[in-house]
Structures are given as structure tokens and as C-alpha cells.
N, C-alpha and C positions, 0 to 999 in steps of 0.2 A: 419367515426366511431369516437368516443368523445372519446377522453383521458381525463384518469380521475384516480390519483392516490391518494389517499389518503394519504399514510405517504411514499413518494419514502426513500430506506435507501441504505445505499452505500452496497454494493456487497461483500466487502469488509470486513469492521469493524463493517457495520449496523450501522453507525453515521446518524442523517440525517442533518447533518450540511453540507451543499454543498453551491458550487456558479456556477450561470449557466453562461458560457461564451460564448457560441450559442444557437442556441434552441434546445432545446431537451439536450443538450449536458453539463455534469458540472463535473467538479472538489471536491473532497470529503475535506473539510475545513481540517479533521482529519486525513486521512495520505493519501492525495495527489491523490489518485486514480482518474481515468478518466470514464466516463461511460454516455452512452447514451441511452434514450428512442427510441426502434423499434416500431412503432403505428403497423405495419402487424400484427406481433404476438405476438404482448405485450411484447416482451422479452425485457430485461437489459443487454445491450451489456457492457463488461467489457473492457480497455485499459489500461496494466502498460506502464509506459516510464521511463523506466534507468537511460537512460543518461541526467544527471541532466545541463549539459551545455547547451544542444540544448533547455530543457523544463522545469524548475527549476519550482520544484510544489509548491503549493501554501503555502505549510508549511514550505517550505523553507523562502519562501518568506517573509510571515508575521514575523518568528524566525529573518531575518537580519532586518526587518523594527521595531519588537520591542528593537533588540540591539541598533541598530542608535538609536532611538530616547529616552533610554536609555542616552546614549552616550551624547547625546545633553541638554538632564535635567541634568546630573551632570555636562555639564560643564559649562553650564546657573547660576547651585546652586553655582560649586567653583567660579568661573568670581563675580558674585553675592558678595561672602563670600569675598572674597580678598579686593574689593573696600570697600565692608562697615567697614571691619575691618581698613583700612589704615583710613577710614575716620572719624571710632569711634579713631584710635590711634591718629590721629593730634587731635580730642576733648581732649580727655582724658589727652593730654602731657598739652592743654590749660586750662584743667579745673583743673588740681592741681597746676598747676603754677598761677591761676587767686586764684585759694579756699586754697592754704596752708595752713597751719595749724601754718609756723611758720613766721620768718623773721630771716634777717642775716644782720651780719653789719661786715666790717673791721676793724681790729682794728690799726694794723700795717701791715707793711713787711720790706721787704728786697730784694734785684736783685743781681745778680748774673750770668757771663754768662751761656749761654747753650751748649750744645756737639758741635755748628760750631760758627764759630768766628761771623757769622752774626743773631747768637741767645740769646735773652735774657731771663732768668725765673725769675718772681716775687713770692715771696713767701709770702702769708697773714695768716695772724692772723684773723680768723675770727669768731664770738662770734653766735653763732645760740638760739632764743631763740622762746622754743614750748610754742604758747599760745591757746593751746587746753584743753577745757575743762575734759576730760580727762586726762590727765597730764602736767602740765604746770614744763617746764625744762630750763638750760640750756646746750647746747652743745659747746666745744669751737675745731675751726679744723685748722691745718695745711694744705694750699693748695696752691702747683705749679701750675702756670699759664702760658703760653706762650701769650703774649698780640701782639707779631708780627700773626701770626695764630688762636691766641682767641681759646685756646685748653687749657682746664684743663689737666694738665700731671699729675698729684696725689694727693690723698687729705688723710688725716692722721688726725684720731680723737684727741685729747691730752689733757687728764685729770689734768696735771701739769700744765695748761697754764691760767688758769681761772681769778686768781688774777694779776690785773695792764693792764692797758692798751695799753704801748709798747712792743715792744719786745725788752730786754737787749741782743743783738749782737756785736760780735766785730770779725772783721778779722784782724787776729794776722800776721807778718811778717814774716811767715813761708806760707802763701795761703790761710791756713784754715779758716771757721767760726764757730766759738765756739756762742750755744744760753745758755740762763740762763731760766728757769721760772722762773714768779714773786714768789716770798717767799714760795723759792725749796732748797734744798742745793743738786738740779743733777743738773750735766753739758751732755750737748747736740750739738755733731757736726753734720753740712749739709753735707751731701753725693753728691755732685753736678753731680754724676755720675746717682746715682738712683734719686735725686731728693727726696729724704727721708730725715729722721732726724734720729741718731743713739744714744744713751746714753753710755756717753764715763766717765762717773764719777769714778768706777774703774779702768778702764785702764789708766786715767791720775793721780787719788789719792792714789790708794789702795797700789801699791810700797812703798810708801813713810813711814819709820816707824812712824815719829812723828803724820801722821793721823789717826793711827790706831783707836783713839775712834769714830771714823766715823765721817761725818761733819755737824754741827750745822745750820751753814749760810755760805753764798757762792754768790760773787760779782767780777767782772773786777774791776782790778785798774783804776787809772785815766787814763785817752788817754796818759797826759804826761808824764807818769810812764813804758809809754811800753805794754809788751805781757805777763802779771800776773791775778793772782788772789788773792781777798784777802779773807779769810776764817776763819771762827771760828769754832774749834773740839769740842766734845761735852762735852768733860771735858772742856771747857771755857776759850782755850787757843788760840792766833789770830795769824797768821800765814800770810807770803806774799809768793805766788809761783808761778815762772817763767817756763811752762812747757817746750818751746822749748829747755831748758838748762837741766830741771829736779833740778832749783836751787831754796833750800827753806829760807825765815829767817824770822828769828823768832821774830822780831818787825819792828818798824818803824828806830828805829836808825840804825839798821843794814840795814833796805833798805837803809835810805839815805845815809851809808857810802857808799853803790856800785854805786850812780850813782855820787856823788863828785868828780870833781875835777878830774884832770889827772892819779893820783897814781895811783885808782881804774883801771882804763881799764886793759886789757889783751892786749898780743903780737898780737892779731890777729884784732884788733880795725881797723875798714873803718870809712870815712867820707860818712855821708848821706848828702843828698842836702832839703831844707826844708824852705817854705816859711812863712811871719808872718807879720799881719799890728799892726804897731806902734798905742799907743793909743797919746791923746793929753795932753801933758806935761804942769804941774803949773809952773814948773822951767824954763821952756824953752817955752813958749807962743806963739813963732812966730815960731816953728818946725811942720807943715803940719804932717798930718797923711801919712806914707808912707807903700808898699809894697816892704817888703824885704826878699831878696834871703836870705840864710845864710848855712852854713857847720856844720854842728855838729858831731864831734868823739863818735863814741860808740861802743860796742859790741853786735851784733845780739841777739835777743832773753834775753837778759839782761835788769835790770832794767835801765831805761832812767829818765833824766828830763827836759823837752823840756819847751823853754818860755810861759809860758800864756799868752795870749796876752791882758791882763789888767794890765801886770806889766809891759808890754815892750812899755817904754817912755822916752825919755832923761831926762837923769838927771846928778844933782852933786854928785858924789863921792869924800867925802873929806877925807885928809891926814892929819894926827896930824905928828907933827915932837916934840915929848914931850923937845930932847935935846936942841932945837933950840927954843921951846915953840912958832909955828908956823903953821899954818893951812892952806892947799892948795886944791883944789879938780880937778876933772877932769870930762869932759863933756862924760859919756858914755850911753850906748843905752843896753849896754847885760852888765855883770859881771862872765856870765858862761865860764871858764875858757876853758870848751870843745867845745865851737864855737870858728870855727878857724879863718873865716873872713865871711863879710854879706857886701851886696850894695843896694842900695834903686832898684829895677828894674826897675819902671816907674817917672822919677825924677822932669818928668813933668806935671805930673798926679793930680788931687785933687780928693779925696773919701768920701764920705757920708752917713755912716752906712753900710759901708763894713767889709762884713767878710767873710772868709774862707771856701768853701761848700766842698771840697776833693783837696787834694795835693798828687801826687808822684811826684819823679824825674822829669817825662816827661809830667805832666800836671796839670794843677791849674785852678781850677774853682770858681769863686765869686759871691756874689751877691752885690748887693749896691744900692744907689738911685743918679740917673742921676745928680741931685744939694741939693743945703742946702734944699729944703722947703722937710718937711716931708711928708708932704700928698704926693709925687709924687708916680710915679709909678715905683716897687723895678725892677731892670733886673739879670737876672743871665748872667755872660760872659764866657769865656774861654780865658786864657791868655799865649800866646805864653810867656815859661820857661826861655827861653833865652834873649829875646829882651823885653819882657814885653809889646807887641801887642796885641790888645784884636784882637781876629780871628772868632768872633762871641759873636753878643748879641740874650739875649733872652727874652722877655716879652709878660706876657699875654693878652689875650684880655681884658679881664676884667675887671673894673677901680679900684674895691677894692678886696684886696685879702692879704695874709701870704705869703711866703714858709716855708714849715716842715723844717725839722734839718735834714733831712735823704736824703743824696745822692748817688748815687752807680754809678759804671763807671764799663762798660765791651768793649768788642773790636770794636764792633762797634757805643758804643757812651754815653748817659749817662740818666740816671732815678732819678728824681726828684716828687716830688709833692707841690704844692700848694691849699691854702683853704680859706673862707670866710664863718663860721659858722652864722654870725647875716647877718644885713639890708645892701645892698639894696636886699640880695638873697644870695642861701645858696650854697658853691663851696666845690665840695672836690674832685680834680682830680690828676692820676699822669699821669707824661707825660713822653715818650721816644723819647730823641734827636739822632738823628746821629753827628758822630764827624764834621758833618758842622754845626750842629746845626738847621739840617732843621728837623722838627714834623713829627717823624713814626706812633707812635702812641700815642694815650689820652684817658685814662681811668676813668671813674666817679665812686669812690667808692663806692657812693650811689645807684648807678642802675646797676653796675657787673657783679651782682651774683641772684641778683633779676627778 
């Protein structure tokens, strides 16, 4: 007999969405039902099955095979999503760093230790300038560096800073660093804790009655004048002030009476230790240029006046005896009553454009050229305080080149730079020595930050 059904529908729901998994015999796509063709007597044998462990119907089945593969497209999309994005973000860091809009240059800095004796922070100056059609600017920023780790530790915009090139700093003999902007009348100390910069212009001026017209202009004294400021109020009146004292005066004669001569000092006057090269004497022709120790009496935090050292050269000091109508002189080196005694330190030494790049107590660093010819090549040393050993030389590789003015000492060693702006090629790098004087690190201003 022909079997011959026309539209079979499940028994069930009447789907006739089925799948035959023996003959005669199928599973209903739509809710799992079982059912077979009887050819005898044409009937439609019905079969539920329960237990879904033993026979997991068909709609089960397809329900977990569309999760999984679910499952498998989202994680194909995020896997997918994750790498394009890492690999659109390295573009992206490359394409604004290739297409900037601006440039940046250094202009100065300063070093300084950092929170462990084996760190140091550079702090720059540095001048940002947008040349985008859209807005052409400039921006000027304060930025800590750490160049042992090559870690920006902070960066501080500073509207004050625009005008001049360097940056007027001085660290006063109380620890601190006091900055100045170019043509500001605010004062500004480093925070070495934060790595910031604070505006301290009130808390060191505003006490003071004689400032009260507020301040005009605002500069460090000389280096050899001590740990002052010299200021002008805006009623046009000029002013020298010693903060770690809180001592004001009110011109220049009353400065130079405080640093004169013995009278001046107070009961509480130390001797500092303090070195200085001789210049080359008209009077004295056959006196070598020398490095000498010397002792000077002063009061902490007080006006000082330390020798220049274009004035320090043997000379005659002559003596009239008007009674006698007789003239004698004597051969000296200093005339400042407040140095107590000086010795030449290296007595065997000849120097060649030697001068002084930082002195304390316990270390003195120079620079100078090897012999007379000038074209040589300049070295920086380190000069054992005591014995006048040089305990390290330094020189660059490079056959023409400056040193800057600017040297900093921290506890593990010291920060300089050197530069060669014209021909044969252009240098502008600073460099970090350790106290042997062996190269931690070397920085090229020109490619930094760039």
C-alpha cells in the first residue's frame, strides 16, 4: 500500500516543521514532540519523552546551539574590537606625535634632589608654540622630570614666565629655592616635596610695613651679597631684603655698612670655608693663577661680600707715613678684614681659563682647559677640598662645544650641560654624573620632549 501524505502536521501543535530521524519516524522542530507513521492503518502514533537527560529534544538542542554560537560571535567581535583598538591607539599616539600642531623648546632649568638620595628632578622651562592655523599661540610650562627613570613627574602651565629666557633662581642658605619671572614683581618657591612651584610674594613681603605700596620690580642681589632681594615699591622707593633674617635697608649705604669690616657682625658670627682662583696680576707678573681655600666670618642669612674674583690679584697696598713723609706698601691678595686666613690649595698646579662651576664646604667642581692653547678641549673636574686632588675629570666627546653657567649638585652626583649652537653641528645636551664621575644619564634638549 503507497503512503502518501500530503501535509503530515505534528499531533501536537500542527507545525509541520519536523525532522525525520528514522523512517517513518521524526521529531516536531516546534516543541520537540515524537511521532511516527503507522502504514497499517494510517494512524499517527504520538510519543512525549520527559526526561530531558536521557533525550534532549530538538528545541533544546538548537536553543543551546544558538547560545554557543551567540557566545562565539561576540567573542570573535570583542577579541576583534580589543586588537583593532590597541592597534588604532599605537596609530593614533603616532599620528599626533608625527602631525602636532605645535613644537616645544627648553629654555632653562634647574636639578634638584628627589625624595631618595639616589634621585634627581630636572625642572624646565619650557616654551610651547601652536602653529596651527586655527590659532597660532604661545604656551610657556613648568615641567619636573625624572631623567634617571625618564618619567615626567609634573607639568604646571605658567603665565608669568614668558618673558627672558633663563630662569632667575637661587638657592638661598637656609635649603630653599626661590624662582623670579622675567619682568614680575612675584616671587615663587620650589616645593621639592610636591614638585610644584608655590607663590610665596606675600608671605615673604606683605609683613613688612615699609612694602605696603606693593612691589614695583623685584630681583636677587648679587651672589656675593648673600641670600636678598633687591626691590623697588610702587611709590618708587628701593629697598634691599634679607628674608631668612626678616632684615630690611633701606639703600645701598646701609647695605654696605652690614657687610663691612668686623664691627658689623653679631655675637653669633661662624666662619665659612670658601674657595676662589686668583686673577693674573700687572703688579706681580710672575704670580701664577691660583686655587685658593680661604675662611670668611659672617652671619647666616645676613648681608655678605664675598671676593669677585676679577678683583682677586696680588697687589701693592701702599702706606703713607705723612709724619715721616714716607711711603711703604705691602704685598696682598684679599683686603677684607673678614677673611681670617686663605692658602693656595694646589701650589703645584697651572690653570687655563679656570673658573668655579659650584662650591660647598665639602666639594668644589671646575672647569678649565688642559693648557694655554685655546682651541683645546674645556674638562669639568672635581677637586678633593682638602688636598686639592683632582678625583675625576670630565670631557665631552665632541670636539667643539660651551658649558652653560648652570650646575646643580645633589647626593648622588652632579648636573650640568653643554652646547654648540653653530658649525660643525648643533649640541644642546645635559648630563648627569655620579659622584665618580662616571655618565648616568645624557639628555638632548632638542629631542626631550619632542
Amino acid at each position: 500500500m503507497a503512503k502518501y501524505i500530503k501535509a503530515l502536521k505534528c499531533p501536537q501543535c500542527g507545525s509541520v516543521k519536523k525532522q525525520e530521524y528514522k523512517e517513518d519516524h521524526y521529531i516536531c522542530s516546534n516543541c520537540g514532540t515524537e511521532y511516527f507513521l503507522d502504514n497499517d492503518d494510517i494512524h499517527v502514533n504520538i510519543k512525549h519523552t520527559y526526561n530531558s537527560e536521557k533525550a534532549p529534544s530538538l528545541r533544546d538542542k538548537n536553543r543551546k546551539n544558538i547560545i554557543y554560537f551567540l557566545i562565539f560571535i561576540v567573542g570573535i567581535t570583542l577579541f576583534s574590537t580589543l586588537i583593532t583598538s590597541l592597534w588604532e591607539g599605537k596609530n593614533v599616539v603616532n599620528t599626533i606625535h608625527a602631525n602636532k600642531n605645535y613644537s616645544e623648546r627648553i629654555e632653562s632649568y634647574l636639578a634638584y634632589p628627589g625624595k631618595h638620595p639616589e634621585d634627581i628632578v630636572v625642572m624646565f622651562k619650557v616654551e610651547r608654540r601652536n602653529s596651527s592655523a586655527e590659532e597660532k599661540r604661545e604656551q610657556y610650562f613648568i615641567r619636573f622630570y625624572d631623567p634617571i627613570h625618564q618619567k615626567v613627574l609634573n607639568e604646571e602651565e605658567m603665565v608669568d614666565w614668558k618673558d627672558g629666557y633663563h630662569l632667575r633662581s637661587r638657592k638661598f642658605s637656609d635649603g630653599k629655592w626661590y624662582l623670579l619671572p622675567d619682568k614680575s614683581s612675584r616671587l615663587y618657591q620650589l616645593n621639592e616635596e610636591r614638585n610644584a612651584l608655590e607663590e610665596i610674594t606675600d608671605e615673604i613681603f606683605g609683613a613688612v610695613p615699609e612694602l605696603s605700596s606693593g612691589i614695583a620690580t623685584l630681583d636677587f642681589v648679587n651672589k656675593e651679597n648673600g641670600d636678598g632681594f633687591r626691590l623697588m615699591t610702587n611709590d618708587g622707593r628701593e629697598f634691599y631684603y634679607y628674608p631668612i633674617v626678616q632684615k630690611l635697608y633701606k639703600d645701598f649705604k646701609e647695605l654696605r655698612e652690614s657687610y663691612l669690616g668686623l664691627k658689623s657682625l653679631k655675637d653669633d658670627a661662624v666662619e665659612s670655608i670658601r674657595f676662589i682662583f686668583t686673577e693674573k696680576s700687572h703688579e706681580y707678573p710672575d704670580e701664577k693663577r691660583q686655587l685658593i681655600k680661604y675662611r670668611y666670618k659672617n652671619n647666616l642669612g645676613y648681608p655678605i661680600q664675598l671676593p669677585y674674583s676679577n678683583q682677586t690679584k696680588w697687589q701693592k697696598v701702599y702706606n703713607f707715613n705723612n709724619r715721616l713723609g714716607t711711603t711703604s706698601y705691602d704685598k696682598k691678595l684679599f683686603q677684607n678684614s673678614r677673611i681670617s686666613e686663605f692658602r693656595d690649595l694646589t701650589p703645584d698646579r697651572l690653570y687655563f681659563s679656570a673658573e668655579i662651576m659650584y662650591q660647598d664646604k665639602d666639594n668644589l667642581y671646575i672647569k678649565g682647559l688642559p693648557n694655554a692653547n685655546p682651541e683645546g678641549k674645556m674638562y669639568i673636574q672635581k677637586i678633593d677640598t682638602e688636598t686639592g686632588a683632582v678625583l675625576w675629570t670630565y670631557t665631552p666627546e665632541e670636539d667643539v662645544y660651551a658649558y652653560g653657567t648652570d650646575f646643580f649638585v645633589y647626593a648622588n652626583g652632579v648636573v650640568f650641560d653643554y652646547y654648540n649652537y653653530g658649525a660643525p653641528g648643533r649640541i644642546n645636551k645635559i648630563v648627569v654624573l655620579d659622584n665618580a664621575g662616571k655618565e648616568i644619564s645624557t639628555m638632548d634638549q632638542d629631542k626631550l620632549f619632542n
